[in-house]
C-alpha positions as CSV (number, residue, x, y, z in Angstrom):
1,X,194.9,28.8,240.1
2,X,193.5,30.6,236.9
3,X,190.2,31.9,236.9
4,X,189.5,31.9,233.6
5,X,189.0,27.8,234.9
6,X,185.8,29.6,236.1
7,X,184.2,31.7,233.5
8,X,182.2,28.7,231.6
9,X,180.7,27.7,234.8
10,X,179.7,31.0,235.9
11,X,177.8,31.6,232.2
12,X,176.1,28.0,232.7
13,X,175.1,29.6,236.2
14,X,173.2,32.5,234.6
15,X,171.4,30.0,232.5
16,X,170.0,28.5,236.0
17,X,169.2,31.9,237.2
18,X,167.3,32.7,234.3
19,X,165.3,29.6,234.0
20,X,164.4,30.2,237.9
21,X,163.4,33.7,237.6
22,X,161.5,32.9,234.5
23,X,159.5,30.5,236.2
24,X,158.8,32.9,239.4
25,X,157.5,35.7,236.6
26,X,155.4,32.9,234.9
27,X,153.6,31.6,238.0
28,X,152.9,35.6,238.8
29,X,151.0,35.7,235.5
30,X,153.6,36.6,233.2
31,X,154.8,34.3,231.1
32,X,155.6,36.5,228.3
33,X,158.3,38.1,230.7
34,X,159.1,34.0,231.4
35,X,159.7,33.6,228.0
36,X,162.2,36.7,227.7
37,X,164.6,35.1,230.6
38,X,164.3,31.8,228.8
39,X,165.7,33.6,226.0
40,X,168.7,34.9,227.9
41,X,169.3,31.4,229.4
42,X,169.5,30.2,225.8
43,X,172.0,33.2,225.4
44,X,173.8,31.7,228.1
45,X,173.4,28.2,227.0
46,X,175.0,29.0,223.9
47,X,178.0,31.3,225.5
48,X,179.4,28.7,228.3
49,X,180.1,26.1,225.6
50,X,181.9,28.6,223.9
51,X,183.5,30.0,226.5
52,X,185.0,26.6,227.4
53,X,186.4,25.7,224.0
54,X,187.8,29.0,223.7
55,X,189.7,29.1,227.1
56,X,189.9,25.0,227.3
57,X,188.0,24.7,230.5
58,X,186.1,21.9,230.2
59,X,185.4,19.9,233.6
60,X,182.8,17.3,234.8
61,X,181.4,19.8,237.1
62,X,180.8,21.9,234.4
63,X,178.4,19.2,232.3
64,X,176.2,18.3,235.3
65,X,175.9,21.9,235.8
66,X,174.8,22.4,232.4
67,X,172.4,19.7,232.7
68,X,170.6,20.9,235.7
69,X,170.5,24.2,234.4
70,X,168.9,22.9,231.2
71,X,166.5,20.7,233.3
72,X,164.9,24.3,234.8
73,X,165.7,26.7,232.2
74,X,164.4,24.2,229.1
75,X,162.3,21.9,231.1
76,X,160.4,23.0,234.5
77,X,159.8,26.4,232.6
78,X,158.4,25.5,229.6
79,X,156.3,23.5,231.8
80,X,155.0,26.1,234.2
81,X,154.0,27.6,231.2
82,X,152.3,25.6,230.0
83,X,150.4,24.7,233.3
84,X,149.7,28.7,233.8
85,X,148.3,28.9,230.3
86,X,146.0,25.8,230.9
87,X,145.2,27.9,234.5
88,X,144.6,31.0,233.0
89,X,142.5,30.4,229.7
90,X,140.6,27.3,230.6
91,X,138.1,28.3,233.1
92,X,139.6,25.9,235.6
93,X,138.4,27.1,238.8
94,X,140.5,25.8,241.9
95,X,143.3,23.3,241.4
96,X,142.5,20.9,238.7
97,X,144.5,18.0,237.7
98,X,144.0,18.7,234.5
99,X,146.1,21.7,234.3
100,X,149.0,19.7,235.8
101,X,149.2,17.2,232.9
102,X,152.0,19.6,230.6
103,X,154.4,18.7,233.8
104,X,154.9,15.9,231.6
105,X,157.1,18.0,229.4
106,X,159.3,18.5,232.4
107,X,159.9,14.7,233.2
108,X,160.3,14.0,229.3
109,X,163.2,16.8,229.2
110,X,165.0,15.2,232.5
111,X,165.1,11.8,230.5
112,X,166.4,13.2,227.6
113,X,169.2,14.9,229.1
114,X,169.9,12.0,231.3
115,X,170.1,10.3,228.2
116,X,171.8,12.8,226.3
117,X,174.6,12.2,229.0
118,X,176.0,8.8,228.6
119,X,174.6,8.9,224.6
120,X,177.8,8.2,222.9
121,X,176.3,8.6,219.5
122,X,175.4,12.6,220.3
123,X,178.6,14.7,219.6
124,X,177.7,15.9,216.6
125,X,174.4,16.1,216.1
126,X,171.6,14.5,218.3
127,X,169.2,11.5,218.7
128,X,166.0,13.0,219.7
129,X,164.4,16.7,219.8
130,X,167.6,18.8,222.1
131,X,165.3,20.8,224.9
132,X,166.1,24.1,224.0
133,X,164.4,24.1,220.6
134,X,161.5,22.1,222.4
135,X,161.3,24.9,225.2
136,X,161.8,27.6,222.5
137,X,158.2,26.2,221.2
138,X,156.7,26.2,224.3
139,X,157.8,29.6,225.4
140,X,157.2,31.2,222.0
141,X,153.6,29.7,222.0
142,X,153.2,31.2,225.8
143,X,154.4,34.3,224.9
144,X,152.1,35.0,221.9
145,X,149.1,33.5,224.1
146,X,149.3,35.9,226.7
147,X,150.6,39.4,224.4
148,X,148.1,38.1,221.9
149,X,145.1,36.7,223.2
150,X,142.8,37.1,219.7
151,X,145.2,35.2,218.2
152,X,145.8,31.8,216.9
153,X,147.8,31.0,219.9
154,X,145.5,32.8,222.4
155,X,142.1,30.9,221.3
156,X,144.3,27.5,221.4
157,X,145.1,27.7,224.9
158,X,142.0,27.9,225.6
159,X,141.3,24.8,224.8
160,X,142.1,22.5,227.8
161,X,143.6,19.5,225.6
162,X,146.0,21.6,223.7
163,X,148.7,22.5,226.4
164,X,148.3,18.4,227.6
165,X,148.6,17.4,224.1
166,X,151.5,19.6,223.3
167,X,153.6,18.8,226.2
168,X,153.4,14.9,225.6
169,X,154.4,15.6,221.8
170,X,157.3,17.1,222.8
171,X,157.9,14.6,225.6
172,X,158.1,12.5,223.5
173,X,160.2,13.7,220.7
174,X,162.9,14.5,222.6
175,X,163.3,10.8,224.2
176,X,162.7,8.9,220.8
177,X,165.2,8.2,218.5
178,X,164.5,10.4,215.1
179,X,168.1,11.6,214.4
180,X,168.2,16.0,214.7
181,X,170.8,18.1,213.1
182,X,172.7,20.6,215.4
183,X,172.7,24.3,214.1
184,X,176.9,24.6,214.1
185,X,178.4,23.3,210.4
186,X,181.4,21.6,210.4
187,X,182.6,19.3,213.0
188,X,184.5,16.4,210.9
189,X,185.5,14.4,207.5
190,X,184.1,10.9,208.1
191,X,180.8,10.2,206.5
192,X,180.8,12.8,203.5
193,X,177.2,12.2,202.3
194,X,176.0,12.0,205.9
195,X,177.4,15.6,206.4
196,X,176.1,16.9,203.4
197,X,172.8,15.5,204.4
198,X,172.7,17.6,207.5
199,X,174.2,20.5,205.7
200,X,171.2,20.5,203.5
201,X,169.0,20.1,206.9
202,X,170.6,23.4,207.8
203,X,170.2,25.5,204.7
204,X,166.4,24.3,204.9
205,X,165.9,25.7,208.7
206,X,167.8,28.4,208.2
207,X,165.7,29.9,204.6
208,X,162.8,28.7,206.6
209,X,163.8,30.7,209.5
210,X,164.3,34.3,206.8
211,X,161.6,33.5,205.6
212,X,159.1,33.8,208.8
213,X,161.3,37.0,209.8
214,X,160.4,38.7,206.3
215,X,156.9,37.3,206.5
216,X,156.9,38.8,210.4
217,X,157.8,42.0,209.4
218,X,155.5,42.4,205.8
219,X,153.0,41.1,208.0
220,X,153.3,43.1,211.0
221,X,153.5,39.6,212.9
222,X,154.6,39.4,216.7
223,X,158.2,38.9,216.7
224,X,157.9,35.5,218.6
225,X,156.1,34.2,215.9
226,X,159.4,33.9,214.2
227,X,161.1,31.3,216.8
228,X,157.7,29.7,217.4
229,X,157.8,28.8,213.2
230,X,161.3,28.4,212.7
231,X,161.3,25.2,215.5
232,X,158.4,23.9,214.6
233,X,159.9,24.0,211.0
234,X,163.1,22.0,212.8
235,X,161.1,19.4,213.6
236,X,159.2,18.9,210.9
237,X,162.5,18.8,208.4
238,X,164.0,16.0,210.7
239,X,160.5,14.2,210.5
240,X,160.4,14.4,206.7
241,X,164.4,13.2,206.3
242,X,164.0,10.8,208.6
243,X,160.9,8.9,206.9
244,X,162.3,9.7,203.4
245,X,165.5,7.8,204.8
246,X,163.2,4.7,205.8
């Protein structure tokens, strides 16, 4: 038994591991530290698909792991965050069931990867905001809240609807059906103007994306300002092609 058969599933596995220790840093006050392992489970999120396609080890196992690790790493994280922010810079004394409405965010990301997984129309590119560029928002915003407190970010979490408001947006983007490009080019003939459309989706994100990181540095911005721009830019383009489209 080969056990390279392996290796994809024990990448996906760091993904879970990060999302978990992320969300133990978080609840300890640290959610700019949360935010760091939700980058390395997006490392790993990215390296056990390639891992598979390179050594051909695809498996069902492997794609409800990947799902579940998502659902912590992209979804119960992001969440916590935002419940900690709400905690920490809202003057809510005691529990409050106010600061547990963002666990909205995490129920919204379970549907959409439940319905990511028996969506036929998703191979290559998605129906709905994909989780990771959501959670990318939400731990980008977290992190610049709590390294940055004067700043934009800091002076809206303290305001008790934003984190609420925030987390149902997202919710809810990620479950409707507004068509999203993936980041990878290629990927098929059929439908030449429809490709060329995303392709043009891409080159936008992606000179929107240099941009912020030249602005960032001229600027002496935070670095997670960059990711926190470039996926709100994401969203927005799909927004805008989509109700051109209409």
């Amino acid at each position: 038994m080969s056990i390279t058969k392996y290796i994809p599933d024990t990448i996906t596995s760091m993904n879970l591991l990060c999302g978990a220790l992320g969300v133990i840093f978080t609840l300890n006050g640290r959610p700019d530290t949360g935010f760091l392992f939700m980058l390395g489970a997006a490392v790993a999120d990215f390296f056990d698909g390639f891992a598979a396609r390179l050594l051909h080890a695809y498996s069902d196992l492997g794609k409800q792991l990947d799902s579940l690790s998502d659902l912590v790493s992209f979804g119960v994280l992001p969440a916590i965050m935002l419940h900690a922010l709400m905690r920490d810079n809202c003057g809510l004394d005691g529990p409050s069931w106010i600061a547990f409405l963002p666990l909205i965010y995490a129920v919204g990301t379970a549907f959409r990867l439940a319905k990511f997984n028996i969506d036929e129309r998703q191979h290559m590119s998605f129906i709905g905001l994909p989780c990771p560029a959501a959670a990318m928002i939400c731990g980008s915003f977290a992190y610049l809240a709590t390294v940055c407190p004067d700043g934009i970010a800091g002076q809206l979490a303290g305001l008790c609807w934003f984190a609420p408001v925030l987390a149902a947006v997202l919710a809810f983007l990620m479950v409707c059906e507004v068509p999203m490009f993936a980041m990878k080019f290629g990927g098929g003939h059929a439908a030449d103007a429809a490709a060329t459309l995303e392709s043009v989706k891409r080159i936008a994100f992606f000179s929107i994306t240099a941009i912020a990181i030249v602005v960032a540095v001229v600027m002496g911005l935070n670095w997670a300002s960059v990711p926190l721009i470039a996926f709100t830019s994401y969203i927005l383009i799909n927004l805008i092609f989509s109700a051109v489209k209409k």
